[in-house]
C-alpha positions in Angstrom: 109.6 195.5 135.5 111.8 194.1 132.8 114.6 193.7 134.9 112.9 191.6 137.2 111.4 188.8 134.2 115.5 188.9 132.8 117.4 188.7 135.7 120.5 186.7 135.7 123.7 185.8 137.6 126.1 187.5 134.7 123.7 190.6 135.0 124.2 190.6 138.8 127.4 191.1 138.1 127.1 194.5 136.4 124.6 195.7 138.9 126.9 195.1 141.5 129.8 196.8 140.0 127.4 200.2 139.2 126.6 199.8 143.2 129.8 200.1 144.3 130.6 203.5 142.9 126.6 205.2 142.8 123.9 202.3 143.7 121.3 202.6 140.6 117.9 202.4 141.6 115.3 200.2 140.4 114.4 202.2 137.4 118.1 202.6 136.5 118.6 199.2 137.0 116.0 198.2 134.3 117.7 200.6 132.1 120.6 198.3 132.6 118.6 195.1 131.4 117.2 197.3 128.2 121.0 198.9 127.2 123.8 196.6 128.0 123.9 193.1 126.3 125.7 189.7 127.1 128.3 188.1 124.4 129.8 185.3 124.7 133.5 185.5 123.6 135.6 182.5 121.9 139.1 182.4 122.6 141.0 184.0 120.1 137.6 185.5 119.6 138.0 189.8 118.5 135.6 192.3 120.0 137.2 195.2 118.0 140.2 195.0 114.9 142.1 197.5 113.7 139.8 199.9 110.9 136.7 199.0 112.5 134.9 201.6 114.6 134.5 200.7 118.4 130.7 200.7 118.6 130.5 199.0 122.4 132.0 199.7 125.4 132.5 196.4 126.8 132.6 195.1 130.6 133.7 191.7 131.7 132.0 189.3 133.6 134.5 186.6 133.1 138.0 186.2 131.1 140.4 188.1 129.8 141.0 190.8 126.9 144.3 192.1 125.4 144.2 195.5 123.6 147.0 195.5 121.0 148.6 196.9 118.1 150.8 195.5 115.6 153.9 197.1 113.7 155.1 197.4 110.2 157.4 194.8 111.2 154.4 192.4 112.3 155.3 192.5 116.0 152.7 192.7 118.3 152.7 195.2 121.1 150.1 195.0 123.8 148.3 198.0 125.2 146.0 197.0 128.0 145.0 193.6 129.6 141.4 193.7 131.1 139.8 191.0 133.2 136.7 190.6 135.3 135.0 193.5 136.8 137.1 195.7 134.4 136.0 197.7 131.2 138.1 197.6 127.7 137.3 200.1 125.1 139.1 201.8 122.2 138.2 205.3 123.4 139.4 207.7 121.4 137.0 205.2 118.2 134.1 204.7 121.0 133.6 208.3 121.5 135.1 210.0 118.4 133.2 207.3 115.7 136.6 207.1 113.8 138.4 203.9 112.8 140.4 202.2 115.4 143.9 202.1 115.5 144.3 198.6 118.0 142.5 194.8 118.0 140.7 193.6 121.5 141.2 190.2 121.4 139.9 187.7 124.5 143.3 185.8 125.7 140.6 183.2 127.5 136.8 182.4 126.5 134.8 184.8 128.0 131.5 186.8 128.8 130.8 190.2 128.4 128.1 193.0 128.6 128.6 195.6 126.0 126.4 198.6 125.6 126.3 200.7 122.1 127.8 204.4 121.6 124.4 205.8 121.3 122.8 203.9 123.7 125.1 205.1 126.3 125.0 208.9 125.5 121.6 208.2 125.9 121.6 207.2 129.5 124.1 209.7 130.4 121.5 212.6 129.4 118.2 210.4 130.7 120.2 208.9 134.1 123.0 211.4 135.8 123.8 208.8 137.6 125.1 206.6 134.7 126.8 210.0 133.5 128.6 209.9 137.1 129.5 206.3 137.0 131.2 206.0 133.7 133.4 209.7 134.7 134.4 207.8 137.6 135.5 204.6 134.7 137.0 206.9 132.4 139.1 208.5 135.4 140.5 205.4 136.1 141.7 204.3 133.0 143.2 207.6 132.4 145.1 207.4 135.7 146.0 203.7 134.8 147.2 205.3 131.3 149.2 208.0 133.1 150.9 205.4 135.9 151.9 203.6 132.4 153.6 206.7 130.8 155.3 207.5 133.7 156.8 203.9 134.0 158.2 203.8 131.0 159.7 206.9 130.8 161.3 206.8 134.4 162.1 202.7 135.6 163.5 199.8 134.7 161.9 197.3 133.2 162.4 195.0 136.8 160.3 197.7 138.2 157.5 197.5 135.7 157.5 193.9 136.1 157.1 194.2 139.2 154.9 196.7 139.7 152.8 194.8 137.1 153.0 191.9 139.2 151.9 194.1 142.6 149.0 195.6 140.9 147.7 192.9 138.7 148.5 189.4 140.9 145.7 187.3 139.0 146.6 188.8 135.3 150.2 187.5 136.5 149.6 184.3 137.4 147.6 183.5 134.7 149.1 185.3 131.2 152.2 183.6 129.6 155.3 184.9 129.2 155.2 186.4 126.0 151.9 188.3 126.8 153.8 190.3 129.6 156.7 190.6 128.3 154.9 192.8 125.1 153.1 194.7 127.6 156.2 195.7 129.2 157.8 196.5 126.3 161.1 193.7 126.4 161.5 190.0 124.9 160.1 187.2 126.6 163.7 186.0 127.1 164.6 189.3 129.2 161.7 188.6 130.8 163.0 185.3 132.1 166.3 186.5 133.2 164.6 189.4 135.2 162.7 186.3 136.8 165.1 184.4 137.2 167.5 187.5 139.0 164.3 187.7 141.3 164.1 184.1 142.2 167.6 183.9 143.3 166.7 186.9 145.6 
């Protein structure tokens, strides 16, 4: 089988990730070897800009993405932060084939499997269980989207901060400043005082 002549640690990754929702089997893995392939990511290095269409959806083996937009004012306003194990995709481009709206920009050096619109709607009609695996992505990064919306709308930004902190501990611990605090939606010097207010806690 191909699979078994292009195995790889990175690849193991991927297969593991697929087995912890519905296990693929060996065909399905091979299909996995044929469809989705490895990148390596510069720093700095963009995997989608704005006015480009999102052909891949991309999965990280190791990293770190920021999905962003910026203003008429040339601020930057961050979207999404994805690591290992995660996916990062403009959606709404991916699936639509229309011109994206954001940049996904790696925030470290990184390695990635992407696999191509087509190539994906393929598997989904050939291999249910690929169809099953990527509702069960897409319904977590609309629940991640909704837990977002809500924040905003309903605490303070101490909350979000620390929620952010709760639910993302690496991402915390390893993004400066600046990247947070436009995630969040405040200045990096509010940012500091919130810290700060928490430290002497």
């Amino acid at each position: 089988m191909i699979y078994m002549e292009t195995e790889n640690l990175s690849a193991k990754v991927l297969i593991k990730y697929f087995d912890n929702l519905f296990p693929l089997n060996s065909e399905e893995r091979e299909q996995v070897y044929i469809n989705f392939k490895e990148r390596s990511i510069k720093r700095r290095g963009f995997i989608l800009q704005q006015g480009d269409v999102c052909k891949n959806f991309t999965f990280i083996v190791s990293g770190c993405f920021k999905m962003y937009v910026i203003d008429l004012s040339g601020k930057e306003h961050n979207l999404q932060f994805a690591a290992e194990n995660d996916w990062i995709s403009d959606l709404a481009s991916f699936y639509q084939v229309i011109p994206s709206n954001v940049y996904i920009e790696a925030i470290e050096p990184s390695v990635v499997f992407q696999v191509k619109h087509d190539d994906l709607l393929s598997l989904y009609t050939r291999f249910h269980k690929f169809d099953r695996n990527f509702r069960i992505i897409l319904e977590r990064k609309y629940i991640e989207l909704q837990n977002r919306t809500l924040q905003n709308i309903s605490v303070t930004a101490e909350e979000r901060y620390k929620h952010f902190c709760a639910h993302n501990p690496t991402l915390a611990a390893r993004l400066p400043n600046t990247q947070i605090a436009s995630y969040l939606g405040i200045t990096p010097e509010f940012l500091s005082k919130i810290r700060k207010e928490i430290g002497k806690r």
